[in-house]
N, CA, C and O atoms as a GROMACS GRO file, in nm:
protein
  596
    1UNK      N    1   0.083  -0.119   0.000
    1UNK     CA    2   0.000   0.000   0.000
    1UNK      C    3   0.087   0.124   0.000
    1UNK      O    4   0.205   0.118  -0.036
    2UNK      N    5   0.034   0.232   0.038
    2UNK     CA    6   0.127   0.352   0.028
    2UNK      C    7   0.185   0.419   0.165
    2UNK      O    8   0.260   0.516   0.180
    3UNK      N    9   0.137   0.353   0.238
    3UNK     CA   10   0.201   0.406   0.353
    3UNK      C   11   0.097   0.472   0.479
    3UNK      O   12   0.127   0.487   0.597
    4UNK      N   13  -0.012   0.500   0.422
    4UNK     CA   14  -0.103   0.560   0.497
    4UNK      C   15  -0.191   0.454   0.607
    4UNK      O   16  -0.277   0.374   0.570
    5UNK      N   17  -0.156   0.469   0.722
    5UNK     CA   18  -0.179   0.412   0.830
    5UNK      C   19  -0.315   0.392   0.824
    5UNK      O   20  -0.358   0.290   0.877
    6UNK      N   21  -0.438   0.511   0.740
    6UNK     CA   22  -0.611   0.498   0.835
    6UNK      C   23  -0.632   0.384   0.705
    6UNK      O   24  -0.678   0.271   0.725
    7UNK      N   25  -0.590   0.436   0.571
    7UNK     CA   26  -0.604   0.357   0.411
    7UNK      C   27  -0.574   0.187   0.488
    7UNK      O   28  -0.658   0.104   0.521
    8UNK      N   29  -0.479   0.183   0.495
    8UNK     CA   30  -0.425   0.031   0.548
    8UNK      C   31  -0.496  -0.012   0.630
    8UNK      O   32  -0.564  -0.105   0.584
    9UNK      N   33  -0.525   0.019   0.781
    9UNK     CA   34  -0.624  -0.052   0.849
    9UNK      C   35  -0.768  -0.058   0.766
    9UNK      O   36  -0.779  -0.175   0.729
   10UNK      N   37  -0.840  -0.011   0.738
   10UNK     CA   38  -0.940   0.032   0.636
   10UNK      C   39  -0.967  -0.084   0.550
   10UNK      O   40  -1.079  -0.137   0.552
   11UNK      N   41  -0.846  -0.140   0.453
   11UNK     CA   42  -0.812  -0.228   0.349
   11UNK      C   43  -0.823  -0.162   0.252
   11UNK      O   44  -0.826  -0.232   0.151
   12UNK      N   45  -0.838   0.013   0.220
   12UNK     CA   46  -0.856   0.075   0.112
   12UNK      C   47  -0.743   0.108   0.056
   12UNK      O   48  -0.632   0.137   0.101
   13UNK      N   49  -0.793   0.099  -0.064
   13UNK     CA   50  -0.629   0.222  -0.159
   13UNK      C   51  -0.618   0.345  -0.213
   13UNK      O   52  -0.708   0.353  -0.297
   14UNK      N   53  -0.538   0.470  -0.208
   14UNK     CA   54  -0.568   0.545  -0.220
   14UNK      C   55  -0.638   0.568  -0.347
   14UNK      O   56  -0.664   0.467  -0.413
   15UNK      N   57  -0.668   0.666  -0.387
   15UNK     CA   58  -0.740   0.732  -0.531
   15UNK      C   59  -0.630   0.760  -0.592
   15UNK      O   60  -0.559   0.783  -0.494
   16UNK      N   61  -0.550   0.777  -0.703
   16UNK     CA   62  -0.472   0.804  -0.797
   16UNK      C   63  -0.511   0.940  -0.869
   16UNK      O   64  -0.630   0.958  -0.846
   17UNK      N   65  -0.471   1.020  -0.928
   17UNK     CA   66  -0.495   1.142  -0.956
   17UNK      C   67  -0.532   1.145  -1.107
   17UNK      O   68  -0.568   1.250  -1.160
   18UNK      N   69  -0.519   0.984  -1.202
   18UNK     CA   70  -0.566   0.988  -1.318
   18UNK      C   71  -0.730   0.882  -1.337
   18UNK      O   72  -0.820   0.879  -1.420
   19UNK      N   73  -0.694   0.802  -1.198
   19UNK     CA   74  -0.800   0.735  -1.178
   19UNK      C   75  -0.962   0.808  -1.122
   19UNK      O   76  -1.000   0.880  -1.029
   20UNK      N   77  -1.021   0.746  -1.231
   20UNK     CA   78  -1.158   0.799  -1.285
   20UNK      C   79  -1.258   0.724  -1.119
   20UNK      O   80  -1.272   0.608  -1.081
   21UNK      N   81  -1.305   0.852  -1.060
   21UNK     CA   82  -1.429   0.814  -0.973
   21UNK      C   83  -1.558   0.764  -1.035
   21UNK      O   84  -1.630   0.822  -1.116
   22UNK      N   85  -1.583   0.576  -0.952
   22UNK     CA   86  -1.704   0.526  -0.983
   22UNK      C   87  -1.842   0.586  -0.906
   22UNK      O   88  -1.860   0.622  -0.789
   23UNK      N   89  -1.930   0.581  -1.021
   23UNK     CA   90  -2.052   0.631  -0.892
   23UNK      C   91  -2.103   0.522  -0.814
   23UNK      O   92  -2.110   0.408  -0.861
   24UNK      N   93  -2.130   0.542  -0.727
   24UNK     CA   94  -2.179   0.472  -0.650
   24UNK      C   95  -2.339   0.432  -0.620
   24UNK      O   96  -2.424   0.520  -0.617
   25UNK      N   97  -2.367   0.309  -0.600
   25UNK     CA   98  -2.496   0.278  -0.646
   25UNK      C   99  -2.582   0.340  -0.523
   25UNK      O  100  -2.563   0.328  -0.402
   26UNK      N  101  -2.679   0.407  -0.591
   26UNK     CA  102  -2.819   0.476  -0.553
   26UNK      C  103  -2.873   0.359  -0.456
   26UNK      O  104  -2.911   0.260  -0.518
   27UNK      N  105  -2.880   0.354  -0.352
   27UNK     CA  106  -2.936   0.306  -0.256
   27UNK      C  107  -3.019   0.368  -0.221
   27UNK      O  108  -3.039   0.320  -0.109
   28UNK      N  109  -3.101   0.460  -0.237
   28UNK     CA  110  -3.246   0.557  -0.231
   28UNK      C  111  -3.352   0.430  -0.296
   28UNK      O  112  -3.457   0.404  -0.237
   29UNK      N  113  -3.311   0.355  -0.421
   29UNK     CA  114  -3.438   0.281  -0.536
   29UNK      C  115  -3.453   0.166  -0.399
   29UNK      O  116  -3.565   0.120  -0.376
   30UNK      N  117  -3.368   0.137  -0.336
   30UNK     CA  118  -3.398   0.020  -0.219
   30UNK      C  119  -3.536   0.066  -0.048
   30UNK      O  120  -3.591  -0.007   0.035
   31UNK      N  121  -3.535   0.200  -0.069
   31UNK     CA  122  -3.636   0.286   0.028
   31UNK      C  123  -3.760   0.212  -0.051
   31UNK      O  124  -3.783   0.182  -0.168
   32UNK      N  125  -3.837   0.194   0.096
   32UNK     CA  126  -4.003   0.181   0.065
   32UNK      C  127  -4.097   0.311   0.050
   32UNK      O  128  -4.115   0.397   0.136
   33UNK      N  129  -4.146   0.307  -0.060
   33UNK     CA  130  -4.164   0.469  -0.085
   33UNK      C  131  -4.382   0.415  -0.023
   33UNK      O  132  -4.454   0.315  -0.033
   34UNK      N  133  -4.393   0.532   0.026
   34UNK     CA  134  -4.498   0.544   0.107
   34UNK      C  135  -4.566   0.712   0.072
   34UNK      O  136  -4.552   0.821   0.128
   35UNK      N  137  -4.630   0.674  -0.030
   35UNK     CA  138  -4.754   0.765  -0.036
   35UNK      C  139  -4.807   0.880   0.014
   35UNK      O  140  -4.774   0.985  -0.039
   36UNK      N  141  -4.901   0.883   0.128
   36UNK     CA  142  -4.898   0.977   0.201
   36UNK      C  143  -4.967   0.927   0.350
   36UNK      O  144  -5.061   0.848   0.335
   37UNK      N  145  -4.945   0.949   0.439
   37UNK     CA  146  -5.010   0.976   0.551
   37UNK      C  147  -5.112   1.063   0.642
   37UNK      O  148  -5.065   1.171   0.677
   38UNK      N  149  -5.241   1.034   0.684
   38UNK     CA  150  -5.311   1.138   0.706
   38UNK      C  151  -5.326   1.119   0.823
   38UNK      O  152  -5.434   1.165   0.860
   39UNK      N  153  -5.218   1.028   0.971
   39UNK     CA  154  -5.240   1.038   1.085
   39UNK      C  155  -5.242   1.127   1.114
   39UNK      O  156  -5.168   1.212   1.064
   40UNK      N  157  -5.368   1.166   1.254
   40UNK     CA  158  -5.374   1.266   1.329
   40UNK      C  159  -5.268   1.278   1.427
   40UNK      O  160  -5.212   1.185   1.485
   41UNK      N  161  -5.246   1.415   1.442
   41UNK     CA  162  -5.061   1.412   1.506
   41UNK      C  163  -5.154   1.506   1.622
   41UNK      O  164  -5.244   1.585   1.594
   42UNK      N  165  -5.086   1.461   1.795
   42UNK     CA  166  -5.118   1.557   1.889
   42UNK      C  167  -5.018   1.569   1.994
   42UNK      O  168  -4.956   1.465   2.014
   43UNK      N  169  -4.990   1.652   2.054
   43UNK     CA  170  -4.865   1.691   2.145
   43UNK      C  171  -4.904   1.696   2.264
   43UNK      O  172  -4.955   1.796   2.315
   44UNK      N  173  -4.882   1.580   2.325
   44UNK     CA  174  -4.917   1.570   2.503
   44UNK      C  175  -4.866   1.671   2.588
   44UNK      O  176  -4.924   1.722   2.685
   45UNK      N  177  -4.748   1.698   2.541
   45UNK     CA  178  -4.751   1.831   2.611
   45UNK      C  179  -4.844   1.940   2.570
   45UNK      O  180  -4.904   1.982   2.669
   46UNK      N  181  -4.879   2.003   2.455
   46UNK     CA  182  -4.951   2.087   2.423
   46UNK      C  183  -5.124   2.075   2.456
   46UNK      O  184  -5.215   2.155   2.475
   47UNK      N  185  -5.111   1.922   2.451
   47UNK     CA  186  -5.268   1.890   2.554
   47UNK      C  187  -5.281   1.956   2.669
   47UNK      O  188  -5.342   2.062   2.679
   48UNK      N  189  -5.218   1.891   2.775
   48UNK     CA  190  -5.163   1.931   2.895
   48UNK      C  191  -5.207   2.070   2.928
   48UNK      O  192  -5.299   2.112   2.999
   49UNK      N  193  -5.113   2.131   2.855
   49UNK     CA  194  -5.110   2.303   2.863
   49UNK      C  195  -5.240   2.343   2.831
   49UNK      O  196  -5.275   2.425   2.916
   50UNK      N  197  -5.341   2.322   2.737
   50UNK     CA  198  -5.449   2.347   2.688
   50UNK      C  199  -5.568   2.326   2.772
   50UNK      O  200  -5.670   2.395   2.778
   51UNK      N  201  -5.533   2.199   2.846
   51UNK     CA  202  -5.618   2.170   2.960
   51UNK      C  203  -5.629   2.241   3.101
   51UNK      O  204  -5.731   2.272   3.162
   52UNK      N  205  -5.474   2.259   3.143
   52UNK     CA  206  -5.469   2.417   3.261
   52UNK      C  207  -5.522   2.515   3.205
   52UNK      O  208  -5.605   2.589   3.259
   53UNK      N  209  -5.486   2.525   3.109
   53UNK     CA  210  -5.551   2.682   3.050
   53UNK      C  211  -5.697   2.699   3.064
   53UNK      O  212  -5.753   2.799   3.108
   54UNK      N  213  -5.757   2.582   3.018
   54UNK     CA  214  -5.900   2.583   3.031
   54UNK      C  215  -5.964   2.591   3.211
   54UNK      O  216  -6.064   2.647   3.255
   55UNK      N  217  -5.869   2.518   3.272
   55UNK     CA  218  -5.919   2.512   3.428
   55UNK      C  219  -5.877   2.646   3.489
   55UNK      O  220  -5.933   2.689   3.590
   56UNK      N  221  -5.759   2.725   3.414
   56UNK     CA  222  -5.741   2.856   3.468
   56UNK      C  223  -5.817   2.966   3.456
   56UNK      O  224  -5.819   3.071   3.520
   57UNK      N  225  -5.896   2.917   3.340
   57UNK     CA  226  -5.952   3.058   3.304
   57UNK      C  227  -6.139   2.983   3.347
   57UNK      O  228  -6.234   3.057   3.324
   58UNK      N  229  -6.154   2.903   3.381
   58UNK     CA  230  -6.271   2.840   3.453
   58UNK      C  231  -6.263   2.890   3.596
   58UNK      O  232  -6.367   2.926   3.650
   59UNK      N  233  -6.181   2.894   3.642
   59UNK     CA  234  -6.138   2.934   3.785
   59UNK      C  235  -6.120   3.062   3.809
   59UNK      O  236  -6.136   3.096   3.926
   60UNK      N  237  -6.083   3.164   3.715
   60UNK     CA  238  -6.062   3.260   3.733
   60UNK      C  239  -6.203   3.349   3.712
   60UNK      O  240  -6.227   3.454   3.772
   61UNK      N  241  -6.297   3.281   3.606
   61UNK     CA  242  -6.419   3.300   3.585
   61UNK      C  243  -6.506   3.313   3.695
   61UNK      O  244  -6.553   3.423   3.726
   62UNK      N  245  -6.536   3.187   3.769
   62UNK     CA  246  -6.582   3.170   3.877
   62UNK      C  247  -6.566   3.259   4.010
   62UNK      O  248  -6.651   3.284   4.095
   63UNK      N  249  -6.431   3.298   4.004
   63UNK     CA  250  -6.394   3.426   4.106
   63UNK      C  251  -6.443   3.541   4.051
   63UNK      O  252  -6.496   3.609   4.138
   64UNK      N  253  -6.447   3.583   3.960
   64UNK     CA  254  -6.542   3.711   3.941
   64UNK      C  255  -6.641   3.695   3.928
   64UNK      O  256  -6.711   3.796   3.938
   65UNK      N  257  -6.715   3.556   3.897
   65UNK     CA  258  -6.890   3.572   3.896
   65UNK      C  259  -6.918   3.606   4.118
   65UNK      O  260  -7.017   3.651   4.176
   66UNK      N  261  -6.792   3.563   4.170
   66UNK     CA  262  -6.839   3.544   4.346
   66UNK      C  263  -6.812   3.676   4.363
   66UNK      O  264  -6.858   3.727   4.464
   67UNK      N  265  -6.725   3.767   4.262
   67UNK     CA  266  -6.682   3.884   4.319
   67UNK      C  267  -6.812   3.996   4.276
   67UNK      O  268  -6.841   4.102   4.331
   68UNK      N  269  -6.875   3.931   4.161
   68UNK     CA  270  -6.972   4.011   4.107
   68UNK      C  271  -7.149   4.042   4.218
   68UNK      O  272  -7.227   4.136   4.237
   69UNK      N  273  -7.134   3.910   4.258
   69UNK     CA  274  -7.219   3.867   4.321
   69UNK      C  275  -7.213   3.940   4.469
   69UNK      O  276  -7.304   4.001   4.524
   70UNK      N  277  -7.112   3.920   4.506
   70UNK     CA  278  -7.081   3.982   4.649
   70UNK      C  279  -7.114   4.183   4.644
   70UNK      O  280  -7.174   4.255   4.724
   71UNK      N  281  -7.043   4.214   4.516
   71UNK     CA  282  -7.066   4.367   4.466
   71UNK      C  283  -7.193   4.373   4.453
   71UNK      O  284  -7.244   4.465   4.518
   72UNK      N  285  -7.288   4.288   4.372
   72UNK     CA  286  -7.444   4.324   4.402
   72UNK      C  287  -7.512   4.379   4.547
   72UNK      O  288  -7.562   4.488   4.574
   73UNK      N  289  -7.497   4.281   4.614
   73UNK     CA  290  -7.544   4.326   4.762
   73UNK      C  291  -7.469   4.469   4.809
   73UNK      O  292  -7.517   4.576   4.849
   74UNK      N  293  -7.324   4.421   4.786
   74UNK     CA  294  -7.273   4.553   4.829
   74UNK      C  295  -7.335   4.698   4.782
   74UNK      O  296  -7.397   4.790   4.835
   75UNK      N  297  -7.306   4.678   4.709
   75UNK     CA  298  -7.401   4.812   4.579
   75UNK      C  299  -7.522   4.847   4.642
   75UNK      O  300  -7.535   4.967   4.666
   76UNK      N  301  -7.650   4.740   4.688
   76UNK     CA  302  -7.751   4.806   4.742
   76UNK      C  303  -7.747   4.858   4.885
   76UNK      O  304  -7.809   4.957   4.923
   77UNK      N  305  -7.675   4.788   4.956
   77UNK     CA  306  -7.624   4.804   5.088
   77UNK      C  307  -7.553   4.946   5.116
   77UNK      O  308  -7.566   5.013   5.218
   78UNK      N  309  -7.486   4.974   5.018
   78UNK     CA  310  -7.412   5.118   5.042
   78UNK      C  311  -7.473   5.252   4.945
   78UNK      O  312  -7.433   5.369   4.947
   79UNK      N  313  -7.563   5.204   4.876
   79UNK     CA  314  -7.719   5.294   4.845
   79UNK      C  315  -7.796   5.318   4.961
   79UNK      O  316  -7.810   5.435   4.998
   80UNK      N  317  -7.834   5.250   5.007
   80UNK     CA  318  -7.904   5.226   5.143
   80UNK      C  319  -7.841   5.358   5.250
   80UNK      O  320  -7.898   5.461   5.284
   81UNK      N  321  -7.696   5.305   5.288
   81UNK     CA  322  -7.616   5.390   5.370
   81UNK      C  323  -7.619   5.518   5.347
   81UNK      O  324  -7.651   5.610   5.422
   82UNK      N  325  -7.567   5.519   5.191
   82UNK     CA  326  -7.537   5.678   5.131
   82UNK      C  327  -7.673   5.777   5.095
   82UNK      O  328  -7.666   5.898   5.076
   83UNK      N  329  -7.806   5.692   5.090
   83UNK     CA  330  -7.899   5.788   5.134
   83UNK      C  331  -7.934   5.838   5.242
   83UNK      O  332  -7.945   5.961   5.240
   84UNK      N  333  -7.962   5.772   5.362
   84UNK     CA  334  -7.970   5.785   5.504
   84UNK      C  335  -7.875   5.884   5.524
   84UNK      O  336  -7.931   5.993   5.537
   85UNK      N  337  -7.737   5.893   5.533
   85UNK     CA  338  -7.637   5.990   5.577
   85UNK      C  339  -7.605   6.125   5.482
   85UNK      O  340  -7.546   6.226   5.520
   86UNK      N  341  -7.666   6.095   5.330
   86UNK     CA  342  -7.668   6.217   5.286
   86UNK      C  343  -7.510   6.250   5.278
   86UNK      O  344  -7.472   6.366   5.260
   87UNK      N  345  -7.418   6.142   5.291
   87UNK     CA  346  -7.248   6.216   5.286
   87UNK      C  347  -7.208   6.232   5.159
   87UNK      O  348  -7.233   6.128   5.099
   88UNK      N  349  -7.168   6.295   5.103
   88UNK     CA  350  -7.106   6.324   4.955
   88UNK      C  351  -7.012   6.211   4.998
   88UNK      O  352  -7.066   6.103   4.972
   89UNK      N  353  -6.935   6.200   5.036
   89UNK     CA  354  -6.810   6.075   5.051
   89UNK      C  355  -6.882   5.926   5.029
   89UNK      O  356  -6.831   5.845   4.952
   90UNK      N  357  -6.995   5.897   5.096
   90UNK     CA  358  -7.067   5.762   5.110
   90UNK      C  359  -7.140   5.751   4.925
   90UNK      O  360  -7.158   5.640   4.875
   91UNK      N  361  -7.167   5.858   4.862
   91UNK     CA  362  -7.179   5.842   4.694
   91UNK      C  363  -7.082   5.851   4.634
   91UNK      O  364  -7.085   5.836   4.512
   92UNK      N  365  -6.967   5.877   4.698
   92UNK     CA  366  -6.831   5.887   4.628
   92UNK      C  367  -6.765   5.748   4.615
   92UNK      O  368  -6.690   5.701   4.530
   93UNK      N  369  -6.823   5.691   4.739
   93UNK     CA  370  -6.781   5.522   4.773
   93UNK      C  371  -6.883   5.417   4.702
   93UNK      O  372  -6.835   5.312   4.659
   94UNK      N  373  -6.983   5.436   4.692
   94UNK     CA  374  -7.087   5.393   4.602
   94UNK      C  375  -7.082   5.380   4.463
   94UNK      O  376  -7.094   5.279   4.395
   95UNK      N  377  -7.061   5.501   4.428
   95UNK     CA  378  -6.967   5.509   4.259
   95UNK      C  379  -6.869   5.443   4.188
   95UNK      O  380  -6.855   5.422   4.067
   96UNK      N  381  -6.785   5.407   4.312
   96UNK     CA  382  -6.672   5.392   4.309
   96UNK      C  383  -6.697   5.223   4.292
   96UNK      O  384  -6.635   5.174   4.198
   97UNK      N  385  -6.774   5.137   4.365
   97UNK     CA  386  -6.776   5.046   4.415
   97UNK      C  387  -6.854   4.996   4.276
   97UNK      O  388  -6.826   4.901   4.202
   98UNK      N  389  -6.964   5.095   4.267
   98UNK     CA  390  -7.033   5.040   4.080
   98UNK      C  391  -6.927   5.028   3.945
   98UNK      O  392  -6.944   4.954   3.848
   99UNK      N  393  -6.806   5.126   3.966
   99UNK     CA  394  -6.735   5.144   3.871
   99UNK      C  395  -6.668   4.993   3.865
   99UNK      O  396  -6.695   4.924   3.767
  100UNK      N  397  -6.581   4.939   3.970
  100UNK     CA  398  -6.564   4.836   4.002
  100UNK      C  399  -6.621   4.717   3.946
  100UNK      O  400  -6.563   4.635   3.875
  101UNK      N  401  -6.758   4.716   3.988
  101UNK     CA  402  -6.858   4.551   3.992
  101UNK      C  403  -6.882   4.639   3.791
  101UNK      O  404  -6.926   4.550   3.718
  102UNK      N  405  -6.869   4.729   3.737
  102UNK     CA  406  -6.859   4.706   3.606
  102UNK      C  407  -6.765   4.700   3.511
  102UNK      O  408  -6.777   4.700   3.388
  103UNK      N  409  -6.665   4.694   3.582
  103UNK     CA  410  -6.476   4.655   3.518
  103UNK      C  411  -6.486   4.438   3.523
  103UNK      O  412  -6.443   4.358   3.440
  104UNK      N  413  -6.564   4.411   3.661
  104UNK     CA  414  -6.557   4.304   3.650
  104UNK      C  415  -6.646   4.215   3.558
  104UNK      O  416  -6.622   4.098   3.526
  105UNK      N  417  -6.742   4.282   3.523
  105UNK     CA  418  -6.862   4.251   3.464
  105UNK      C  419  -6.791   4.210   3.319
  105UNK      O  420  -6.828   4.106   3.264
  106UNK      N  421  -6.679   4.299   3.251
  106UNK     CA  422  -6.590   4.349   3.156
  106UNK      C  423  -6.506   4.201   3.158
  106UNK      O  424  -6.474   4.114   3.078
  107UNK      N  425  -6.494   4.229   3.294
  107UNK     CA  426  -6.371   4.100   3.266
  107UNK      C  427  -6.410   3.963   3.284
  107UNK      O  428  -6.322   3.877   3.283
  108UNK      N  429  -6.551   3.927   3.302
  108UNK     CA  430  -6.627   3.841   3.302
  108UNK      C  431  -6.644   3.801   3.154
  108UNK      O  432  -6.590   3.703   3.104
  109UNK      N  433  -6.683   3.841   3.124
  109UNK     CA  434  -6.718   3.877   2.970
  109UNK      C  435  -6.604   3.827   2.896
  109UNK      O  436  -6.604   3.733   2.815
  110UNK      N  437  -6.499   3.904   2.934
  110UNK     CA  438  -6.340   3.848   2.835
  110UNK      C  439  -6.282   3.720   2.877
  110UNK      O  440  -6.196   3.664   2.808
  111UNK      N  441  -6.328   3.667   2.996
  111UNK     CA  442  -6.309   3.514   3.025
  111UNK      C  443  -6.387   3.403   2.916
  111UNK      O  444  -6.339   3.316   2.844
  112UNK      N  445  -6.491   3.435   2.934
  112UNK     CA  446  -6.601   3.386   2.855
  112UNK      C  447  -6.592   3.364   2.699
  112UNK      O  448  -6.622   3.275   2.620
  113UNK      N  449  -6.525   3.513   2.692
  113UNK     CA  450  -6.461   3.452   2.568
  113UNK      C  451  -6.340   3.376   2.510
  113UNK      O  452  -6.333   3.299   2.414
  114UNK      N  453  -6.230   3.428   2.616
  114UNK     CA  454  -6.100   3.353   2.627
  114UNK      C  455  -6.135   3.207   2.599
  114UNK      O  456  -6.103   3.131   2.508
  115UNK      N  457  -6.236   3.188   2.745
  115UNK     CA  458  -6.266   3.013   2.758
  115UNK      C  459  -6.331   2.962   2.594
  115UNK      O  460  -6.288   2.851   2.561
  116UNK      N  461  -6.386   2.999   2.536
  116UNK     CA  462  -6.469   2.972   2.395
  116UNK      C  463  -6.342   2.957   2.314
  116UNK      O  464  -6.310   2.848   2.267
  117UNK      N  465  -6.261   3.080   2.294
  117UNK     CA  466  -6.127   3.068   2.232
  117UNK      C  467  -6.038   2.948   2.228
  117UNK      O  468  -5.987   2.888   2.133
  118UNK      N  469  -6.032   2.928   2.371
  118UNK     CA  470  -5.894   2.819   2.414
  118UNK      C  471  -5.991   2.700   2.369
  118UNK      O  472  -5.922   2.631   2.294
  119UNK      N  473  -6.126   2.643   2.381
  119UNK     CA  474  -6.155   2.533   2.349
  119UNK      C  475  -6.142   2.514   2.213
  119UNK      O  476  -6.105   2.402   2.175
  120UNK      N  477  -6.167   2.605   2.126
  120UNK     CA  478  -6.198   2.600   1.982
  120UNK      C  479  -6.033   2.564   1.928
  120UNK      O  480  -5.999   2.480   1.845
  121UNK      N  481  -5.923   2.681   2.027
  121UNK     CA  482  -5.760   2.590   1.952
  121UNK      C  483  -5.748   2.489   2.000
  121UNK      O  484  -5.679   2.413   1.932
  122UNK      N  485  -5.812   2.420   2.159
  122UNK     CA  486  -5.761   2.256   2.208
  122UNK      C  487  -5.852   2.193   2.071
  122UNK      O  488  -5.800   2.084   2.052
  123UNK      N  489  -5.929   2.205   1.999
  123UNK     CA  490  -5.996   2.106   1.925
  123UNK      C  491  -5.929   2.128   1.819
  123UNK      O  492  -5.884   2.019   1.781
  124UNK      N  493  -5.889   2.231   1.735
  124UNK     CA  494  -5.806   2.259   1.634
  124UNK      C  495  -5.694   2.181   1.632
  124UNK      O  496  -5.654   2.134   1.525
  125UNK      N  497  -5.620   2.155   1.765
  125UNK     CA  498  -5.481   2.118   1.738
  125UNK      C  499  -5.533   1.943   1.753
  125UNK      O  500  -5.473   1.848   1.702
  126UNK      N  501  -5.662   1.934   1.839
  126UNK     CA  502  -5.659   1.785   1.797
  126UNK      C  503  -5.647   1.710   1.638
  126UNK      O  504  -5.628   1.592   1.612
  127UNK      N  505  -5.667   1.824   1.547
  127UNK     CA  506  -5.744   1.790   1.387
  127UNK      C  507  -5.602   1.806   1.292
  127UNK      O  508  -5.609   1.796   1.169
  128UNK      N  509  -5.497   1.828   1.349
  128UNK     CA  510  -5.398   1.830   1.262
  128UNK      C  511  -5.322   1.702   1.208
  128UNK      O  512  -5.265   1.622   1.282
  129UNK      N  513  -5.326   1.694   1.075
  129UNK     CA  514  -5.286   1.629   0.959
  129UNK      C  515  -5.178   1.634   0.887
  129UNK      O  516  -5.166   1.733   0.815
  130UNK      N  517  -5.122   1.580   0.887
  130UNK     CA  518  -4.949   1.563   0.803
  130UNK      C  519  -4.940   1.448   0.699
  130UNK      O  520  -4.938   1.326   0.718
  131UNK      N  521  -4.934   1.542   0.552
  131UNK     CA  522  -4.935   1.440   0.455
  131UNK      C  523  -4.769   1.457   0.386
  131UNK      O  524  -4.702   1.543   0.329
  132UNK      N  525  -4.760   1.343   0.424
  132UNK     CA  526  -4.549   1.281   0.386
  132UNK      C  527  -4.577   1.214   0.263
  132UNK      O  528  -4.672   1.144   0.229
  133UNK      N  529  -4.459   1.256   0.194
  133UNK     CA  530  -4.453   1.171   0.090
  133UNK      C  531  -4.309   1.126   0.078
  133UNK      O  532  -4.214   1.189   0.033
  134UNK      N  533  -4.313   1.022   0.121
  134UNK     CA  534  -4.121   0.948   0.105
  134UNK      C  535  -4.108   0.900   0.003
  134UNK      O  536  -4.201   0.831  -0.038
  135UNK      N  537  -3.990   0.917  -0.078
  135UNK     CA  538  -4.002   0.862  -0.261
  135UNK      C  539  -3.801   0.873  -0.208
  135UNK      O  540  -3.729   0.934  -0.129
  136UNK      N  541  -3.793   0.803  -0.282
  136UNK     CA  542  -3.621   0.785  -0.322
  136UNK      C  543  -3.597   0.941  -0.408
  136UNK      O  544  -3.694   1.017  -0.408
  137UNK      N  545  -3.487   0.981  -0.469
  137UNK     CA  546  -3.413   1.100  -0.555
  137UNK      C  547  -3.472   1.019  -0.698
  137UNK      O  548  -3.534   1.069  -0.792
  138UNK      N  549  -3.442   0.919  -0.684
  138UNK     CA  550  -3.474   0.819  -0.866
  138UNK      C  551  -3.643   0.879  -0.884
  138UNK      O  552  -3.674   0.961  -0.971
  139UNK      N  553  -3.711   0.838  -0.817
  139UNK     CA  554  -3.839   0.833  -0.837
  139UNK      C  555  -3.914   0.960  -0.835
  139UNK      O  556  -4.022   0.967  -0.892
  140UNK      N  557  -3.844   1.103  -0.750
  140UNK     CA  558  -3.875   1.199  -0.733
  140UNK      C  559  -3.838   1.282  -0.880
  140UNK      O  560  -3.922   1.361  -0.924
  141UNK      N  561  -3.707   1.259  -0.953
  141UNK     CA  562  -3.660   1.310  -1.078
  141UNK      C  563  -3.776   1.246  -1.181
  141UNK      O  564  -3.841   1.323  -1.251
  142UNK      N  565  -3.798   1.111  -1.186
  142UNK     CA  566  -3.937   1.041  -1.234
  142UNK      C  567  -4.044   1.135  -1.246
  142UNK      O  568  -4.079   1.189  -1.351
  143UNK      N  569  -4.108   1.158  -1.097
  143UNK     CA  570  -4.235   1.216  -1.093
  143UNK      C  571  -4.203   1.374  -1.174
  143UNK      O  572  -4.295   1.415  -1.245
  144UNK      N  573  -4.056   1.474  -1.162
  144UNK     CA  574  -4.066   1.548  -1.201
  144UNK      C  575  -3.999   1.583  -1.353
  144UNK      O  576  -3.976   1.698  -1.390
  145UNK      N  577  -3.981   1.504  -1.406
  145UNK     CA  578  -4.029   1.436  -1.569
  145UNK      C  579  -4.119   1.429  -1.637
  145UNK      O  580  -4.131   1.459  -1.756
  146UNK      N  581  -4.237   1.361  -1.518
  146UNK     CA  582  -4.334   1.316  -1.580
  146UNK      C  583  -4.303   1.195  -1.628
  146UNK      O  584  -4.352   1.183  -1.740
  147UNK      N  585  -4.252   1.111  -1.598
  147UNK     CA  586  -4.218   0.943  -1.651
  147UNK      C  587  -4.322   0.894  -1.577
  147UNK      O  588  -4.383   0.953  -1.487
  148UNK      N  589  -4.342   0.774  -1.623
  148UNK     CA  590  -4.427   0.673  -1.526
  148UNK      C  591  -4.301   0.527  -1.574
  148UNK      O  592  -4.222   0.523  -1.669
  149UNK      N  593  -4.327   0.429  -1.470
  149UNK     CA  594  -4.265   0.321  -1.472
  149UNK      C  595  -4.315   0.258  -1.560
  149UNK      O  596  -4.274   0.145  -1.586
   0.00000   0.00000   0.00000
């Protein structure tokens, strides 16, 4: 051989500088070529996440319908007060307290929709579809020819 220690263990010989490179056989035509696939693909983690999300914003819902609820009474309760005492301060607190129970009312509302939102992408991402098409280089130059076998 020539001297090269990796060539020798190897059992190879070097390339020669007039010697013509063989191609080497296409081992792609030996791939099982497979059509397409229309399994439904879903990400357990991205489940997961989709499912807190839904219990977060269920939960967070629920605290402003108790906070809304609690502001009702309050609201008539400090009507009640702020007529009897006649205090400019006790309608100042009254106002204040309606402004409130209608920010939450607001944000009641944007849960409601959040929650509608997040269910409609957990069902979306259940419906996703991946169509593969595995073909060898031989068969892909084929299809884009236009040959048939």
């Amino acid at each position: 051989m020539s001297g090269d220690k990796i060539l020798e263990s190897m059992g190879l010989a070097p390339i020669e500088k007039d010697q013509e490179l063989k191609p080497v056989e296409d081992i792609t035509e030996q791939l099982p070529v497979v059509q397409e696939s229309n399994l439904p693909v879903t990400s357990v983690a991205s489940e997961r996440a989709a499912e807190e999300n839904l219990k977060d914003i269920e939960l967070a819902k629920r605290n402003i319908e108790n906070i809304i609820n609690l502001g009702d009474d309050s609201v008539k309760e400090m009507v009640e007060i702020a007529k009897q005492s006649e205090s400019p301060r006790a309608f100042e607190v009254v106002s204040t307290l309606m402004k409130t129970l209608l920010d939450a009312n607001k944000d009641y509302v944007e849960m409601s929709t959040k929650k509608r939102y997040a269910k409609e992408e957990k069902q979306a991402e259940t419906q996703v579809t991946n169509n593969n098409l595995i073909v060898s280089t031989a068969d892909l130059l084929k299809m884009i020819k236009g040959e048939d076998d």
